[in-house]
C-alpha positions in Angstrom: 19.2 34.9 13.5 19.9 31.9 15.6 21.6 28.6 13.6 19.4 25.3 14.2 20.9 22.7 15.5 21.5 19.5 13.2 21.6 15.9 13.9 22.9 13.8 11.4 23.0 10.3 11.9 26.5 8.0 10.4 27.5 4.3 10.3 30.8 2.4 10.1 33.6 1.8 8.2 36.6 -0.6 8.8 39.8 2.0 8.1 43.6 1.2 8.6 44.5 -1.9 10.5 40.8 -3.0 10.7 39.4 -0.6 13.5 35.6 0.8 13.3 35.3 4.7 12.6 32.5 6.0 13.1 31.8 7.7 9.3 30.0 10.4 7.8 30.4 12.1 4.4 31.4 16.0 4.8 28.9 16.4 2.1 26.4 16.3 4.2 27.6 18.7 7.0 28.8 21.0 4.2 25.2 21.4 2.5 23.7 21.6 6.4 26.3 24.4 7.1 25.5 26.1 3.8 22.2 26.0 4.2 23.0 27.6 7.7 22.7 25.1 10.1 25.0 23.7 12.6 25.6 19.8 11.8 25.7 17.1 14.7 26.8 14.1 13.8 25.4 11.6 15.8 27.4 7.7 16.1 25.6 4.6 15.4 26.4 3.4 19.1 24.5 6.4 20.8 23.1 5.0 23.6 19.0 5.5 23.8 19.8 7.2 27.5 21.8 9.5 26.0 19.7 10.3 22.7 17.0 10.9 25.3 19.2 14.1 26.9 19.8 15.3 23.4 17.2 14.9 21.6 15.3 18.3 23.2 18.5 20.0 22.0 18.2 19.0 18.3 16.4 21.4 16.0 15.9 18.8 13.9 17.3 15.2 12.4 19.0 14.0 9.0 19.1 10.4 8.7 22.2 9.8 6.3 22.6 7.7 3.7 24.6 4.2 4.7 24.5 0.4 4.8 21.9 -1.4 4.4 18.4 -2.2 6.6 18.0 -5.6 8.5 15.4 -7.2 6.5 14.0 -9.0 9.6 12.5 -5.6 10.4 9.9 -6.0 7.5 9.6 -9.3 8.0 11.9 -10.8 5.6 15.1 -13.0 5.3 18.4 -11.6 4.5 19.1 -11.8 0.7 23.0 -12.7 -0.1 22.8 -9.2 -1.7 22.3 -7.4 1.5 25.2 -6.8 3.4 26.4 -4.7 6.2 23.6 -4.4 8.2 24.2 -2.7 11.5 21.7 -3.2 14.2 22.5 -0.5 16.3 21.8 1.9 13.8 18.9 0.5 13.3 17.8 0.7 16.7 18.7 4.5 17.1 16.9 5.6 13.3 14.2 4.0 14.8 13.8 5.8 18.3 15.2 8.7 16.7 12.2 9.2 13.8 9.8 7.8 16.8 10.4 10.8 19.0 10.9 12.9 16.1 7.0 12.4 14.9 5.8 12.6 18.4 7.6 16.1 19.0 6.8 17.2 15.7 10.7 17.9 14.8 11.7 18.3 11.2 13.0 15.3 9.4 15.3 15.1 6.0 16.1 11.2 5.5 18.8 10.6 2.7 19.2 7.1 0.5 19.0 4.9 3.5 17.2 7.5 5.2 14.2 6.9 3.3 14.7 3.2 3.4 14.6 3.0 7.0 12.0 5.6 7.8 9.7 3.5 5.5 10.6 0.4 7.0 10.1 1.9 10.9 6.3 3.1 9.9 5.3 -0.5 8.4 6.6 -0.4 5.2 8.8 -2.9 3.1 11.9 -3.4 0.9 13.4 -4.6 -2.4 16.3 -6.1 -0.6 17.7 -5.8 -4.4 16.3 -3.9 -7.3 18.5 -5.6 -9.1 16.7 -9.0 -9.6 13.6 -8.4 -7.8 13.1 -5.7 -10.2 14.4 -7.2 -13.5 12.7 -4.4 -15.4 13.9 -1.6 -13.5 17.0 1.0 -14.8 20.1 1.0 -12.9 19.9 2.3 -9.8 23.2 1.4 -7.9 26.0 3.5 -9.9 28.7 3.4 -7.3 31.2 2.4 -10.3 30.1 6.2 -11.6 31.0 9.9 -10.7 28.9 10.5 -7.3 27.8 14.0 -8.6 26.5 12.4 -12.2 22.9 12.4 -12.4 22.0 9.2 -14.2 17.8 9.6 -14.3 14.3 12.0 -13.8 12.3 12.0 -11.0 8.7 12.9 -12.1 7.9 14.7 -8.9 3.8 14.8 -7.7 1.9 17.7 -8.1 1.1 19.5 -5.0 3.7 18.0 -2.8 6.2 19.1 -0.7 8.9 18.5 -3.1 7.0 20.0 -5.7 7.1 23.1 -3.6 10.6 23.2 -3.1 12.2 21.9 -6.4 9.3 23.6 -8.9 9.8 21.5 -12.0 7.5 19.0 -12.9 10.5 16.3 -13.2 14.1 16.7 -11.8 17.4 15.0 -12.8 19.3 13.4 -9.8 21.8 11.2 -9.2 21.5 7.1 -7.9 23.7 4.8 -5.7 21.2 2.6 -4.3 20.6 -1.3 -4.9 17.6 -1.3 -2.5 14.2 0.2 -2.5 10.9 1.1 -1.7 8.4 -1.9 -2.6 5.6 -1.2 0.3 5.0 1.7 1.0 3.8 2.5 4.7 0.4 3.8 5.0 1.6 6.8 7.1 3.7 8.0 4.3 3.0 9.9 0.4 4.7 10.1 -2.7 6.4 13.0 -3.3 8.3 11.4 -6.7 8.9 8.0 -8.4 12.1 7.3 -10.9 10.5 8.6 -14.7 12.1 5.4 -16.0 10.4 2.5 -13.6 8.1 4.0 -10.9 10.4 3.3 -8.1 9.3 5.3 -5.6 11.9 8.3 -4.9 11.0 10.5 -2.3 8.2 10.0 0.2 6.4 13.1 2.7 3.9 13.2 5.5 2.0 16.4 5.1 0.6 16.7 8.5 4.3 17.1 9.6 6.4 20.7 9.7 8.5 19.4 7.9 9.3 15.9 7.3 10.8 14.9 3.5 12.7 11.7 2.5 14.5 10.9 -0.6 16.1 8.1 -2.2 19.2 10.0 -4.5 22.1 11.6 -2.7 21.4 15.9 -3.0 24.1 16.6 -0.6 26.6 15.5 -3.9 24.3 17.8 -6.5 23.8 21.0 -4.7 25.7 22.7 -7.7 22.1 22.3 -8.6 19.3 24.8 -6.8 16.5 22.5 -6.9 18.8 20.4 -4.8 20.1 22.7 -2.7 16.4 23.8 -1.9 15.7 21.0 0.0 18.2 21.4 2.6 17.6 25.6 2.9 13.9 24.7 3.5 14.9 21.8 6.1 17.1 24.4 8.0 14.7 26.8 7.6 12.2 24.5 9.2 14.1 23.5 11.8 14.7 27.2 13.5 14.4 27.7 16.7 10.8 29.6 17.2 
């Protein structure tokens, strides 16, 4: 059987002597490899020329977790709380779910993944659950164990991720500070946090396969409802 192809977007981080590296968790190409796929990880500078040539090779696309969205795409001023925006990764996400609608490839968006994919159909952000949110849990647990799950998900009945994960709720883990707060008409609710309705994972059904959500399973997939969603992604994205 042939192994799909993978693209998996990445961002930035400043290492040693303050040069850029392009940087991507190996979580994420170790669940994509395990799942038996072949992980691409595609740079934030990717010209739009060249993700034009490659995108026909892709099998299908994983938009990563990362820094945070440019509020000015909804519409908004930045808030002192976001920080590390990165345009060009913007840009790219954007062209990259664009094309990936129009040619029907299958899309996994992680954390910022579902951010951005909600933002790039016409939705909107809390820049900060924080203190737009005042009544909301926790969400950004960076200070804790990445593979802790710190909250349920009460996952919608009949949905996509209800397919894959079974259970009425499932536990996951949370190292976000921003959010859904509009969500794009194009888009459904495939789960919302158990403890303050944030929205946590978002579908659109008329798609092959095309599933976004807001924890980090690439750090739980101990776990088979985790691991779930990225066999079925891999699955969905074989050639044929």
């Amino acid at each position: 059987m042939p192994e799909p192809l993978i693209g998996i977007t990445s961002g930035y981080r400043t290492i040693e002597l303050k040069y850029l590296h392009s940087c991507l968790s190996r979580k994420y190409t170790q669940a994509i490899i395990h799942a038996g796929g072949i992980p691409l990880i595609l740079p934030a500078n990717l010209p739009a020329s060249s993700l034009t040539s490659w995108l026909p090779k892709l099998d299908g696309v994983l938009l990563s977790g990362g820094d945070d969205v440019n509020p000015r795409l909804f519409g908004e001023d930045q808030l002192p709380e976001t920080k590390k925006v990165l345009d060009e990764r913007d840009e790219l996400e954007s062209l990259l779910l664009k094309s990936c609608l129009e040619q029907g490839k299958p899309v996994f968006g992680i954390c910022r993944g579902l951010q951005i994919i909600n933002v790039v159909l016409g939705g909107s952000l809390f820049q900060h659950i924080q203190i737009q949110i005042p009544s909301a849990i926790q969400h950004d647990r960076h200070d804790d164990n990445r593979e802790k799950r710190h909250h349920s998900v009460t996952v919608t009945p009949g949905s996509l991720l209800a397919r894959l994960t079974g259970p009425t709720s499932i536990q996951v883990n949370t190292l976000h500070h921003q959010g859904i707060r509009d969500l794009a008409k194009q888009l459904h609710i495939g789960g919302k946090c158990s403890e303050d309705g944030l929205i946590e994972a978002i579908e659109i059904e008329e798609q092959p396969f095309f599933l976004a959500v807001q924890w980090h399973p690439e750090e739980l997939t101990e776990y088979p409802e985790q691991r779930s969603l990225f066999e079925a992604f891999v699955k969905a994205c074989l050639p044929g």
